[in-house]
Phi, psi and omega in degrees: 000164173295143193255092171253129191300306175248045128088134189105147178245113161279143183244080167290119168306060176304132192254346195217084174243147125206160218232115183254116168242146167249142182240141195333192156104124143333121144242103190271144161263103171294138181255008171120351202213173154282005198274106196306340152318329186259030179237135144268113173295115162262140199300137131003116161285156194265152214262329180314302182311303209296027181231345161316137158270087179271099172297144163219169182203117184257135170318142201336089152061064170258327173295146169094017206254017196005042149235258176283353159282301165299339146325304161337301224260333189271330168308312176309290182303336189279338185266345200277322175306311200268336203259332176067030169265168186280146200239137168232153179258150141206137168234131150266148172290349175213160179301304186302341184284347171316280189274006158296309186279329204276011172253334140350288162342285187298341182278299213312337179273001170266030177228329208277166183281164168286127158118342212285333206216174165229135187242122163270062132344077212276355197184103191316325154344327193246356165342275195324296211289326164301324183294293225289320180332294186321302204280355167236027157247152176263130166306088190316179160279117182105021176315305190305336181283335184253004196222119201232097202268140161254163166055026169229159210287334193304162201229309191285004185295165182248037175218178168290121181241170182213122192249162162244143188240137186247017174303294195317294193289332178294344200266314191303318163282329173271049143271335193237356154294301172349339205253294186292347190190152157282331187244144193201147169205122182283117163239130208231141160342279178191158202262041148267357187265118192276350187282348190285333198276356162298314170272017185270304213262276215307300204293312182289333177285324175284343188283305179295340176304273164291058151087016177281153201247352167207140175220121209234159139245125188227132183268131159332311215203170181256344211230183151305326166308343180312297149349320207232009192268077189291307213271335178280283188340313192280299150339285141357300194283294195307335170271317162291007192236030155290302183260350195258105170249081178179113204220116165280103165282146150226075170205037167071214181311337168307310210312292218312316180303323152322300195304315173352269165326326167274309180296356173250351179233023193329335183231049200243327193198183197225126191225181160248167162288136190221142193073330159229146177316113161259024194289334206282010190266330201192123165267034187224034136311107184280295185226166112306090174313098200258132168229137176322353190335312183292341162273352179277298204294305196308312167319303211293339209278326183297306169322252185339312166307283215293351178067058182239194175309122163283170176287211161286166168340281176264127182206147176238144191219123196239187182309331161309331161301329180102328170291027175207121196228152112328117172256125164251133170316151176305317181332305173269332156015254178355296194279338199222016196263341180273331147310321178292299199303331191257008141307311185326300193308296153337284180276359154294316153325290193321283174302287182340284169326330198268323200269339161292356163247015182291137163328000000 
């Protein structure tokens, strides 16, 4: 169970837990006979691990978004599976049931010993309540090694954080939206979120680069809720795909609202999939921009159990890394795969320069 050191059973509406123990022991997939050829042994979780903690606090009504989050959750479990510590979840229903848990979270891992426990921090959404959190505590030693923030542009935090940086595969899907419509349109969460705003400049700089002749943005939301408005996003969608026939979602769980919207509308635009191959969604997917996330969390949580090298503090991770790509549909396979391959090197070049020219 979860451990808060000082002391009291908090009583929280958790609206969304769920509490995962693995318990020691062989566990076979049987294939239906005796033939032992037909069983898979999955390892033993190690006994060393099972008094370890990983905590995560996920953003506002994000599971379940069949995408980065959901990635997020399958990487948490894939390592939890092989490793055998114990996992607590929380998706809260409101930003305040959020900053609540996740300032719990937080005293309890600045009492806890170093190495004892892991804080997941699931979302730039929770940046602010952390910083203020931060400026009125003193730290322990190794706080920074146990505590793991996403998605933000900061430098100065005292914990390990990780951005995926989307210029490179976003400049790429707009090189090859280009090929389909003159006209595009990014429809984005919100323009407050700054991490989002790297692939918004790639996708407009690869769409215009090659020959696209107008690319427009239009944001969801003024705030974070911007992630979750599937119904606004279908809306949206339907006005933008007056002049656009090419529509770049960034916008989490809102995207779904895209999709919808093409599959009830097969022939008005054309769009891509995002954080996962989303071709099954629409057949007017071209391609998906994917990111590897669910294999960066499952390294750092193995790194951190096994006490072995962490990445850096601060760490980006761009197409060159490999946690960020091009999927391209089989349709397209043929036609566009050898454009992808002679991009790479390029917007690997590209993204670096961009990130060496950010303020």
């Amino acid at each position: 169970m979860m451990k808060i050191s000082s002391g009291g059973i908090f009583k929280l509406r958790l609206i969304y837990l769920l509490y995962f123990l693995l318990a020691g022991g062989v566990l076979l997939l049987t294939g239906g006979c005796d033939d032992k050829k037909g069983e898979e042994e999955i390892p033993e979780p190690s006994p060393d691990y099972s008094d370890k903690g990983v905590y995560v606090i996920f953003p506002v009504n994000a599971l379940g978004d069949h995408a980065y989050n959901d990635l997020i959750l399958e990487g948490i479990l894939k390592a939890q599976k092989k490793l055998g510590f114990t996992t607590m979840l929380y998706a809260p229903a409101s930003m305040e049931e959020g900053v609540q848990m996740l300032e719990l979270i937080l005293n309890s891992m600045n009492h806890a010993e170093k190495g004892e426990n892991l804080a997941i921090i699931a979302g730039n959404e929770y940046e602010a309540a952390t910083r203020q959190w931060i400026q009125a505590k003193e730290l322990r030693n190794g706080f920074e090694d146990d505590v793991l923030l996403f998605e933000t542009n900061s430098t100065d935090l005292p914990m390990h954080t990780f951005l995926i940086n989307m210029y490179g595969a976003s400049y790429i899907a707009g090189s090859i939206a280009s090929l389909f419509s003159y006209q595009a349109a990014i429809l984005a969460a919100n323009a407050q979120d700054l991490s989002i705003q790297r692939g918004i400049t790639g996708f407009q700089e690869g769409f215009t680069d090659n020959g696209g002749t107008s690319i427009s943005t239009c944001y969801i939301s003024d705030n974070y809720s911007g992630y979750s408005m599937q119904d606004k996003a279908y809306e949206l969608t339907d006005s933008l795909t007056e002049t656009n026939h090419f529509i770049y979602p960034i916008a989490g769980g809102s995207n779904q609202g895209v999709y919808r919207y093409s599959r009830e509308n097969p022939n008005k635009f054309y769009t891509a999939g995002m954080d996962v191959n989303l071709s099954a969604y629409s057949a007017h997917i071209v391609f998906s921009v994917v990111k590897h996330i669910n294999r960066a969390v499952e390294e750092y949580i193995t790194a951190w159990t096994e006490q072995k090298e962490l990445p850096n503090l601060h760490t980006i991770y761009g197409i060159g890394s490999g946690y960020t790509d091009i999927a391209l549909v089989d349709e397209y396979q043929s036609s566009y795969k050898d454009l992808v391959e002679y991009y790479r090197p390029i917007v690997t070049e590209k993204e670096q320069i961009y990130e060496e020219n950010l303020p």
